[in-house]
Every structure is written in C-alpha cells, then in structure tokens.
N, C-alpha and C positions, 0 to 999 in steps of 0.2 A: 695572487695568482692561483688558478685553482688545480685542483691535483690532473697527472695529466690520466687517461684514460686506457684501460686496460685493454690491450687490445683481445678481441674476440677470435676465437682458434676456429675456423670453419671445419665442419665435419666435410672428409674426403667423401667426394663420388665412388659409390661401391661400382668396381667393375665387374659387369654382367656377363656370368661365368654359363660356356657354351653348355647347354642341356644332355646330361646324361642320356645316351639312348641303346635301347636293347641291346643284349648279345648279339653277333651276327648268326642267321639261323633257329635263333627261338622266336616266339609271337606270345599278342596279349590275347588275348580271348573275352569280346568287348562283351556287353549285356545284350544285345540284339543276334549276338552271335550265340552265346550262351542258349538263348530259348530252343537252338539246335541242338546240342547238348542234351538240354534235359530231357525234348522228344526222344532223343535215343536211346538213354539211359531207361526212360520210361519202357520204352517195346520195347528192349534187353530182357529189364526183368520182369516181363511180362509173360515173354515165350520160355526163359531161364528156369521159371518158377516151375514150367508145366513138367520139366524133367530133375526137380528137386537139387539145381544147384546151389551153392552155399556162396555168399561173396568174402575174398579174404586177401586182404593186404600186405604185402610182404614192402622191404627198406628198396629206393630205389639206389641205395649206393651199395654193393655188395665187394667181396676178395676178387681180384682179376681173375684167378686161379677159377673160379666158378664156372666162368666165361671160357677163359682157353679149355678146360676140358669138357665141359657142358658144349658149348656153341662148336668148338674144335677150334683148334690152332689154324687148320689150314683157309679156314674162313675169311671173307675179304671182309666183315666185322672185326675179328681177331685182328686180323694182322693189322688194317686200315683204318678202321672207323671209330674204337671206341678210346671216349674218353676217362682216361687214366692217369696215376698219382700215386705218387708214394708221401703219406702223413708224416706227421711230424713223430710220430710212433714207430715209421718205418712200415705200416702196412702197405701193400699194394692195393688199392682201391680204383672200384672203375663203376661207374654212372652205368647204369642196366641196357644195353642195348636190344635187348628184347626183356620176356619174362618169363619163359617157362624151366632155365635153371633153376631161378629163384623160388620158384613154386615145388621143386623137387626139392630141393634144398631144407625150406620150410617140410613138406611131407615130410622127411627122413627125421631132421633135429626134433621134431616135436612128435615125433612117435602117431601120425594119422597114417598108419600101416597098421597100427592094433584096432581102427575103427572098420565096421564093416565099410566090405569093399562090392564095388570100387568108391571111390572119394571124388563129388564132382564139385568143384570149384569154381569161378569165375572172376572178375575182375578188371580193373577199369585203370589205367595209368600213364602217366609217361613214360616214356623210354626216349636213349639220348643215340645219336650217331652222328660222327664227325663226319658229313657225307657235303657236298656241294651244295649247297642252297639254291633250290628251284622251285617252279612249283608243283605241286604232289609232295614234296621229297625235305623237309627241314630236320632240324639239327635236334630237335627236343619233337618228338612228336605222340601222339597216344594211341592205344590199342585198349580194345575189349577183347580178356582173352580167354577161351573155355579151356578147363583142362580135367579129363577123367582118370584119376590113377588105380588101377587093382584091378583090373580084369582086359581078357586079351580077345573077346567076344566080337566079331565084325560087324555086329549090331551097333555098337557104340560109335566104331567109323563112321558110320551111318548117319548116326541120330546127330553127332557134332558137325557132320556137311546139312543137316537137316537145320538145325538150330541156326546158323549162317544165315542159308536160304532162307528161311521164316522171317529171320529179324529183315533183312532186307527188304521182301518182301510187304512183311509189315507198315515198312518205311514207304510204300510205295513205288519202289525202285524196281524198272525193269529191262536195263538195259546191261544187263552182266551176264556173261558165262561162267559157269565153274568147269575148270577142268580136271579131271581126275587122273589118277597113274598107281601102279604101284613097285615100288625101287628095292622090295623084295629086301630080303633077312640077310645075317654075314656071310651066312653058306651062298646061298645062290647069286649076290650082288658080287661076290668075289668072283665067281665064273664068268659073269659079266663084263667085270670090271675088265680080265685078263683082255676078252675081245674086242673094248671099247677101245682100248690104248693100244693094240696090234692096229685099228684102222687108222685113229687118231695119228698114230705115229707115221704113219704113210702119208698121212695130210697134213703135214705140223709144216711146213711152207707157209700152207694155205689161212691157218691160224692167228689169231692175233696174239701181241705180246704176255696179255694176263691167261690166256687160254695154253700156249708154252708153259709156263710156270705152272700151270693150274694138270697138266697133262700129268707132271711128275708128281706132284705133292695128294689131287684131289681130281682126279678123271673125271666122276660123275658133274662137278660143278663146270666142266665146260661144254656140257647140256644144256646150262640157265643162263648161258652167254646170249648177252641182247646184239652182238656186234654182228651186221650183215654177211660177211665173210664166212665167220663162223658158225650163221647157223645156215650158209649155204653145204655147208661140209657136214653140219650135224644132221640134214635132212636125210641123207647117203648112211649114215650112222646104224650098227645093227640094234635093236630097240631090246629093252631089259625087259617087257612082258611076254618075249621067248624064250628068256632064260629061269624063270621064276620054278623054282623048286613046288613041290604038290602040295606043300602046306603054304606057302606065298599064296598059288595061285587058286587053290580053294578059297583060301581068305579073301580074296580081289573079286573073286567070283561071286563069293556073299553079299560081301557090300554093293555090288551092284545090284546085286539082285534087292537089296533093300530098297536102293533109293530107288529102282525102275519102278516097283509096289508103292513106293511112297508117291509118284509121279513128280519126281525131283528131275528138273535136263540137266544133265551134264553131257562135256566133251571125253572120249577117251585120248587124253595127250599122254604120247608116249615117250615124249620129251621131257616132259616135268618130271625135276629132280629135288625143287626145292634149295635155298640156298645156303640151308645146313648139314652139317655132320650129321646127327643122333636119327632122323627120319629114317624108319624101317616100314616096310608094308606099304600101306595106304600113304600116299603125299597127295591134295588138291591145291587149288588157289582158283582163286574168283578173279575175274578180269572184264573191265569195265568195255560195254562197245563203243566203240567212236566211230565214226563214219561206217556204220555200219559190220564194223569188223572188232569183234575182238582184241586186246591189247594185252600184252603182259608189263607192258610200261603201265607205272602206278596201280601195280594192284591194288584193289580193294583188300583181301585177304589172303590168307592160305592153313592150311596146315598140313596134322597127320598123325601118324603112329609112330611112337618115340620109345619100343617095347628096352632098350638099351640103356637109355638113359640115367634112369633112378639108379642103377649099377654101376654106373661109369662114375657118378658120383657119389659113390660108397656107399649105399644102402642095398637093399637085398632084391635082388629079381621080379622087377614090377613091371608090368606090360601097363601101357599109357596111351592115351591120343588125346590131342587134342588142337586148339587153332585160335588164329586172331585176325580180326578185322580194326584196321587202318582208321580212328574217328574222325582224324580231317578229308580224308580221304572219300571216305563215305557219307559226310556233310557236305565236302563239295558236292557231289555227283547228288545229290539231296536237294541242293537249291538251283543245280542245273535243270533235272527234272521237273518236268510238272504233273508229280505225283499223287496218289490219294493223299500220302500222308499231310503234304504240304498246309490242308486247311484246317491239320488239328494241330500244329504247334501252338504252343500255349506262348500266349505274348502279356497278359498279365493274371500276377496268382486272382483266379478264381473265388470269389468269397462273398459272403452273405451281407455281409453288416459293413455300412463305415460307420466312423465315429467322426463325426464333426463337432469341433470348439471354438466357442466365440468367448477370448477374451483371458488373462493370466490366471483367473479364479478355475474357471472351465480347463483351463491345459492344463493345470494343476492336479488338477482331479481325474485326468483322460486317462491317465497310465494306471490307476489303480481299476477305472472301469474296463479297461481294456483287457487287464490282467485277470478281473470276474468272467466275462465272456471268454476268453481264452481257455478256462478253469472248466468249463460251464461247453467245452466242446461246440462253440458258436463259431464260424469262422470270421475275422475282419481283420480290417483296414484304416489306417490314420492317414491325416493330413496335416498333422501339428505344426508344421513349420508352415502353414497356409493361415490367413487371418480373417479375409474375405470367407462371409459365406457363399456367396454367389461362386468364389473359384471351386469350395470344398464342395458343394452338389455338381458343379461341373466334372468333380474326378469322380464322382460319385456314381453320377449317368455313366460318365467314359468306361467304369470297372464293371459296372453290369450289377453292382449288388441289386438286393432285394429291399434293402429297407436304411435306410440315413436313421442315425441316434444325433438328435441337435442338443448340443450341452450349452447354456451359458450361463453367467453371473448370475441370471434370478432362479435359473433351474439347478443349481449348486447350494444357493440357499433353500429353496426350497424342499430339495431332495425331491426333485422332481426332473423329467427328461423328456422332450419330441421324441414322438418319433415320427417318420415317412414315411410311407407308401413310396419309392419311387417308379412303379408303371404307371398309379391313378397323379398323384402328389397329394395325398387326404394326410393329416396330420391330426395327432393327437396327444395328450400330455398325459401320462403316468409315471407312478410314483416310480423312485429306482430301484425300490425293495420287489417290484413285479416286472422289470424288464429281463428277466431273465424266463419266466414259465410265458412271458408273451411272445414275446421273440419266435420261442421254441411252439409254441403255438401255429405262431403268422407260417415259419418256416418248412412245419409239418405240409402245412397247405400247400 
C-alpha cells in the first residue's frame, strides 16, 4: 500500500484592500499641469530679477504663537482655519496659513536687519487652511510672495503693486482689477475705528452673525465681509481715506501718484481692508473679472504695508510691504484665458541632442556618453528604455532636437558613433574622441 499523500495547503486569496486616497482638500499637481507652474515661476523670476530680489525659504511648520500675534488672534485664520497640534514635546505647532510672519521671523532670528536695507525677498510655497473645499478655495494651497523689509518709502508700495501687475501681465492675463485703499497707521485708524462702530452699532440688526462678533473684537474686518446684507450697510459706511492723518495720506498720495507715472489701472476701493491685523498704509488685491464685473470672490492677490509687524514680533522698528498672488488661482484664470502667454508654455525640455541605443552593449555605454555631453555643456535627451530605433527617431522628430547620436554594438566596438542631421536625415560616422568639438561645431550653426 503506498504512502498516503500529503496534502497541499492552498495559498489564501489576498483580499483587495480599498485604495488610499488624498486628504480631503489637498491636490496632486500632475505633469501637464506642472508645465503651468514652471511658466510661472519662469516670468516670476524674470520680472523679480529686474528689482534685485533674493529667493529664500523658510519651515512651513512654525510655533502657533507666530500666527496668533503675527496674523492676530482676532482673525477668522486664527481662530478658524489653521491647522494646529501640540507634539509629542508639548510644542504648540501650526502648518503656516500664509507666509509673511515666517519671513519676519527669519528677518529678525538671523540678524538680515544688519544687511543693507531694505531686504527684498521672494518665494514660492504652500500654505495650509482648514477652509471648506471648493473651487478657488483648498486646504493646502500656494503663493508667490514679495516681501521688502527696511525702508518705509512709497515707492516701494509701488513697485510691489507694479511687480504683481508685470507678472500677470507677462502671463498674458487681462481680465483683472487691482484695487487699492489705504487703512492708515494706529493714530489715525483709531479715530476711524471709534466712527466705524458708532454706525456699525446702529445697524448691527441689520448684520450678519460673524460681522456681530467681528463688530466687538475687529471692526475694520467687517468691511471684507462678502455677506449681501452686510455690505448693504457697509456701502452707507463713513470711508477711512477721510480720516487718514497728513502722513497716511501723503503716503497714499504718493503711491498713487507712482502707479498713475507707471500707467498701472487700478480701482480707488474704499472698502478694502484686507483680512488681516498687521496691514498699515497701503492695502491692494487684484480681483479676477467675471462676467464683466470685477470680483472679490477668489482673489488672485493682495497685499501691503505691514510697517508694525517686525515689532509686534519682537524685533526692532521696521517699516515693510509687501504681497502675494494665489498659484492655482492664477493658473486657473491662465488656462481660462487665451492669452499671449498661452503659446509659450513649455511642454517638453528643450534640447539639442538625443542619444539613441541599439542593444545591451550600446545602453551600457549611454550613461557614461551622456555624462561627456552633459560635462561638455551640450544639452540632451535619452530614450534607454526604448529598443526600436524607429520609435527613438520618433521621440527624436517629436522633441525638436537638432541632431540624433546612434550608438550600437559595432559603433561601441569600434569607438565610433552616427550621427544625424534631423531637418536633412544626412548621416555620418565619427570617431567618439571628436563628437564633442563637432557637435559644438553643427550647434554653433
């Protein structure tokens, strides 16, 4: 009788476990989307350069404590929107809901108050807010932000509503307003203020629920109330460029007077207050048109004069302005348009040379050729995971280079290389000790 038979254990069916998917509120930012991105970044530092700003990176987790007196406590950031945490250390930690604390902060701890002034910066990031997800409006979203620290000159107002305009511009975009205001220094915003909240309080009926709350704690913020009601009653409102003290409103007067010389349009809104604490002087925002009207829904931008700030946050008496523009914001309304900018996004990198290889010997050898031309200030392009030569001249043609290098088996042994004319298709075989001074030759031409 023969032995009996062992029986065989089947491997379990792996059960197909649901796919992780995004936070709600953040986004991927795919490769076709990107080539908007780098348009931007590109005209950034393009116009950026012409007024010698520096770019500089600060942690996007920073101490809550930054935020409450940087941004202000009475802020609907502050109280509502950012996202915050106490470590395992016990620090209070919060995700940056804007940047320009963080940028004061940096100024002060690292001592760029000893460098001549003023100090102009720039920068490119995310920032987070725990806000409703719609569209315009997500939970992680990014800014390009100008900021000049050390001098309190109205020129510089100026020139940071100038730089805005240009980039946008640049971008082809021309369906925006900027509108301008100035919300005046603590002497004369304080005399304001008293009037604002003597009318306000005779119409707090008429008020919505955050604009009550906002009456007691922050007056001027229920100026930037989007709510119908409210800015029925804020129209009737007495306007804070009546109340502006002689060095307010000289400074307001300058800066106008710059951007009208510059032939820059703006709106005079005497309503914008911006929707933070620290804004002295100068406040703007850019506002997208839609059906032919202006919006303050999804701004593209804003800023201003922030002369309190650097002080509030412990460092020594430094007058400031500066602003930030919205990059999805400004990408939407980018592919809405149809823009100059539109037909120069760049959809694949630009380059001289591929390198095509036929065969293990040939892709063997690609990387170290590829590493000579790179060395050698050539620019190019591989297709290594490609085998066909017919598909590698196809990506060839598609990238627009100037000349195909063909490697294979007998041009490795040989030490020998094609190369191609890709406008004519004329080929010719040279050693690989000379494709470096011919190249540079063909390329000249």
């Amino acid at each position: 009788m023969g032995r009996p038979k062992k029986s065989v254990k089947m491997p379990r069916l792996r059960v197909r476990k649901k796919p992780i998917q995004r936070v709600r509120g953040m986004h991927d930012v795919l490769p076709p989307e990107m080539n908007y991105w780098n348009y931007l970044e590109e005209i950034v530092r393009e116009v950026v350069s012409v007024f010698s700003f520096q770019k500089i990176e600060t942690p996007i987790l920073e101490q809550t404590e930054l935020f409450q007196r940087g941004t202000g406590e009475s802020t609907d950031i502050v109280q509502k929107e950012m996202f915050s945490f106490v470590d395992k250390g016990g620090n209070n930690l919060s995700l940056r809901p804007e940047g320009t604390p963080g940028i004061v902060r940096a100024y002060t701890e690292n001592g760029l108050h000893v460098l001549p002034q003023p100090v102009k910066l720039y920068y490119i990031g995310p920032m987070f807010r725990r806000e409703r997800p719609q569209s315009g409006r997500q939970r992680e979203f990014h800014q390009l932000n100008i900021e000049v620290l050390g001098n309190a000159k109205p020129v510089l107002d100026a020139e940071v509503i100038f730089i805005a305009w240009k980039i946008l511009e640049k971008l082809g975009l021309s369906k925006f307003e900027i509108q301008v205001n100035s919300v005046g220094c603590r002497l004369c915003r304080g005399q304001y203020k008293e009037m604002l909240v003597d009318f306000l309080s005779s119409n707090k009926q008429r008020l919505c629920v955050d604009c009550k709350r906002r009456l007691k704690n922050n007056p001027l913020r229920v100026l930037d109330c989007k709510n119908r009601r409210c800015q029925d009653v804020i129209n009737d409102a007495p306007q804070i460029i009546d109340y502006l003290c002689e060095e307010c409103h000289d400074h307001f007067k300058d800066v106008l007077e710059y951007l009208d010389e510059s032939k820059i349009p703006y709106n005079l809104n005497s309503k914008l207050v911006r929707g933070l604490d620290y804004y002295t002087k100068t406040a703007f925002e850019i506002w997208p048109v839609e059906g032919g009207e202006a919006s303050s829904q999804n701004s593209l931008g804003g800023g201003g004069r922030y002369d309190d700030l650097v002080e509030i946050l412990g460092g020594r008496e430094t007058p400031a302005v500066g602003m930030a523009l919205g990059i999805e914001r400004v990408i939407d309304i980018l592919k809405k348009e149809e823009g100059k900018g539109k037909d120069k996004l760049i959809t694949v990198p630009k380059s001289d040379v591929m390198l095509i290889q036929l065969g293990d010997m040939a892709r063997k050898r690609a990387l170290g050729l590829i590493n000579l031309l790179i060395d050698n200030k050539i620019s190019v392009i591989e297709c290594l995971q490609k085998d066909s030569i017919r598909s590698q001249l196809k990506s060839a043609s598609g990238a627009g280079v100037k000349c195909a290098l063909i490697l294979g088996q007998k041009e490795v042994l040989d030490k020998s290389i094609l190369i191609r004319d890709m406008e004519s298709g004329i080929q010719e075989v040279l050693s690989q000790d000379n494709i470096i001074s011919e190249l540079k030759k063909r390329l000249r031409k």
